[in-house]
Backbone as numpy.savetxt, mean C-alpha at the origin, in Angstrom:
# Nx Ny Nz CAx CAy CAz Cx Cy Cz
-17.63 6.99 0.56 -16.47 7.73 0.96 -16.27 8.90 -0.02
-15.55 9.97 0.47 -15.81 11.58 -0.25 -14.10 11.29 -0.71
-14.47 11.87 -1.59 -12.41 12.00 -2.45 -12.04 12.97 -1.10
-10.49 12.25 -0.89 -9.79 13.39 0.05 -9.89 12.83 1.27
-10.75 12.19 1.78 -11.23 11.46 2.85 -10.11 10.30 3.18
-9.59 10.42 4.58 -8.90 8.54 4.81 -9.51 7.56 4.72
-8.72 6.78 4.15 -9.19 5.42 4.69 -8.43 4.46 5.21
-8.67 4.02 6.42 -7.70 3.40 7.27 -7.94 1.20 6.95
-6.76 0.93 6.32 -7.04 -0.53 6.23 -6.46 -1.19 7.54
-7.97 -2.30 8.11 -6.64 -2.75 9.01 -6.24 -4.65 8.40
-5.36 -4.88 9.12 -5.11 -6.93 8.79 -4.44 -7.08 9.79
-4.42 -8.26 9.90 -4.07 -9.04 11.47 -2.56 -8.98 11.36
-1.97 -9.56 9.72 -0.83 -9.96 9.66 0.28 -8.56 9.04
-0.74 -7.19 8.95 0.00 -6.13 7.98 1.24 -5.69 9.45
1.90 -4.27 8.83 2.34 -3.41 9.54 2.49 -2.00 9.37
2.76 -1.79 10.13 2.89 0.69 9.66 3.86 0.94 8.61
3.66 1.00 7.43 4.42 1.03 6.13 4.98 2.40 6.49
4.02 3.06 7.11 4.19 4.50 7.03 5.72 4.74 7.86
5.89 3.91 9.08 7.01 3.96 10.06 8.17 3.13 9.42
7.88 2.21 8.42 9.13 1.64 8.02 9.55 1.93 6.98
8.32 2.18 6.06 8.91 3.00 4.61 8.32 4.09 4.31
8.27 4.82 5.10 7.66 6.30 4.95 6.42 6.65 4.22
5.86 5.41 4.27 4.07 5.81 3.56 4.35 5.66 1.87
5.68 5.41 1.78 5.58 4.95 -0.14 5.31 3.09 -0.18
4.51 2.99 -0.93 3.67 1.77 -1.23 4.70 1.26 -2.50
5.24 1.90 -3.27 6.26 1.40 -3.86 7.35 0.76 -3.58
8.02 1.34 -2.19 8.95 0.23 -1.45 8.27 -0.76 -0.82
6.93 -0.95 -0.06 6.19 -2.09 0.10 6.29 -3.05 -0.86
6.28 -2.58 -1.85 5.74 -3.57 -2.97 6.85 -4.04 -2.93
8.31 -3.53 -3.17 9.61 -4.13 -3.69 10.69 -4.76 -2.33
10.15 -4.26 -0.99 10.90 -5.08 -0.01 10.69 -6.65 -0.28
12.02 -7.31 -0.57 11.79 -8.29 -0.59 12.23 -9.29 0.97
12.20 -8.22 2.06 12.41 -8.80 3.17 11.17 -9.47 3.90
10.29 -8.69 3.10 8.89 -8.34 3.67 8.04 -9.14 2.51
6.71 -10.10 2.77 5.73 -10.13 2.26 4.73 -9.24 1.77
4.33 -8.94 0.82 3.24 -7.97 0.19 1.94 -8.68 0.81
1.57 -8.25 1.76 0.14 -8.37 2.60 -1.00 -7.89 1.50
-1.66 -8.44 1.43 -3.16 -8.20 0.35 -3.73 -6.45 0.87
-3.68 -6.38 1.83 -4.39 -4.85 2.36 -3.13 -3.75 1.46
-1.78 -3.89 1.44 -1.05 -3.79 0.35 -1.48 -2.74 -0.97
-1.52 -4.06 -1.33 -2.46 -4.38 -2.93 -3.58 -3.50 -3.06
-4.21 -3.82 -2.16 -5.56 -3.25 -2.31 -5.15 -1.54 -1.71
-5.31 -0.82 -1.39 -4.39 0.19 -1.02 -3.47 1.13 -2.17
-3.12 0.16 -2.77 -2.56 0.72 -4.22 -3.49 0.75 -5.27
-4.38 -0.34 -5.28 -5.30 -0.62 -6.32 -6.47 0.96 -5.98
-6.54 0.89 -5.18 -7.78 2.22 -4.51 -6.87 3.55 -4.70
-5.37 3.52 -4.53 -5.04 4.98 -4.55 -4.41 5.43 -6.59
-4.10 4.16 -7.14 -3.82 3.91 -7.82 -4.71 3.59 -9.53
-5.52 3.04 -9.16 -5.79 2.18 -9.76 -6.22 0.57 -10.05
-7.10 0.02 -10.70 -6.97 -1.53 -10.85 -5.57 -2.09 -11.01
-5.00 -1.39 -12.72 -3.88 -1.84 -13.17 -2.97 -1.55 -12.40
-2.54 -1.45 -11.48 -1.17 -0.59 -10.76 0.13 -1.55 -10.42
1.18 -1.28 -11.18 1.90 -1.65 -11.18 3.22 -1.08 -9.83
4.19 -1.80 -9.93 5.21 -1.45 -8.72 5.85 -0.05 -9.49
5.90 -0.40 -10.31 6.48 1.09 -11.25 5.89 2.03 -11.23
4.43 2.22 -11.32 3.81 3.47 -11.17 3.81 4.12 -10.49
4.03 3.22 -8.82 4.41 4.08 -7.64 5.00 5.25 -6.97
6.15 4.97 -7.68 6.95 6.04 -7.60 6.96 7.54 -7.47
């Protein structure tokens, strides 16, 4: 994959972060209405970093 390039994750159990929290992965992380789905994680870890914390998000 080329930097700049999408990458689209899919999971059986995720949903459109983008439609409920506007594509910030930082409120993913902190809805506590909502489960943090692993595609999530990983998603942050790839845009982010290994270490990536809920704080960095922002």
């Amino acid at each position: 994959m080329r930097a700049g390039e999408p990458l689209t994750l899919v999971d059986f159990d995720g949903y459109d972060h983008h439609a409920v929290h506007t594509g910030h992965l930082e409120r993913v992380l902190r809805d506590l209405a909502r489960i943090v789905e692993h595609e999530f994680v990983l998603a942050a870890m790839i845009t982010h970093g290994p270490l990536v914390r809920a704080a960095n998000l922002g």
